[in-house]
N, C-alpha and C positions, 0 to 999 in steps of 0.2 A: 461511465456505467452507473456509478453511483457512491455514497459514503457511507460511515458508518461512524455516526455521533458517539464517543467517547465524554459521561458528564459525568462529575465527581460532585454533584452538587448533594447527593443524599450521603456521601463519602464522610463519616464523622473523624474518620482519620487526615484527608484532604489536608495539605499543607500549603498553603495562599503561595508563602515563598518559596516553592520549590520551584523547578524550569517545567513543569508540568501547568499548562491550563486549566479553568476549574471544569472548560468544557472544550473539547478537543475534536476534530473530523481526520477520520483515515479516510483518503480519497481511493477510488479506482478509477481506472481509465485505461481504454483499448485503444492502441496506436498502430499504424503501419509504419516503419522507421526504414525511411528512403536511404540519410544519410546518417552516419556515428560519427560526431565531432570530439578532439581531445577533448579529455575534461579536466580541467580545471579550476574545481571548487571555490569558486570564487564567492556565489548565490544561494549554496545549498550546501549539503553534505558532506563529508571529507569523503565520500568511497563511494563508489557506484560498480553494480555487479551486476552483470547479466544474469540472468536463470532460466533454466527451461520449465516450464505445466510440469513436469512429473517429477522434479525437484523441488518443488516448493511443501510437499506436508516433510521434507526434511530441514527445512529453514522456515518455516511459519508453524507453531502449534498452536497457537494461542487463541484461536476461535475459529467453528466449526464453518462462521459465515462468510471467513474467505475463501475458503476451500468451493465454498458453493459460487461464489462471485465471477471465482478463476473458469471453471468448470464454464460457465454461462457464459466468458468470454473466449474460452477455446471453441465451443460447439455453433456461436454464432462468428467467426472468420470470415471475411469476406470468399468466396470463391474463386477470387484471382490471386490468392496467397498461396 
């Protein structure tokens, strides 16, 4: 659906050696999920959590333009969901 560019480049406090980039992407993406395989962690994360749309302004607060993001991927759903 799209990203949201994270840049620390005007950041005067910005720490080069931190595990933080000086410029970073949060992605979104709409999926239809056929199958749930174990997981893992082999690739990515240590945790993986499902959530439902109406859980998320209690685990995301931190910008108003995911909320908008989510919003636009629940109202456009395919029809045979």
């Amino acid at each position: 659906m799209g990203a949201i560019e994270v840049s620390h480049e005007e950041n005067l406090l910005f720490n080069a050696n931190s595990k933080y980039p000086l410029i970073g992407y949060q992605m979104f993406y709409s999926m239809e999920i056929q199958e749930c395989l174990p997981f893992l962690r082999e690739h990515e994360t240590i945790s993986r959590i499902w959530v439902e749309p109406e859980e998320i302004p209690y685990l995301i607060n931190d910008h108003e333009l995911i909320h908008l993001i989510l919003q636009a991927a629940v109202r456009n759903r395919p029809s045979y969901l």
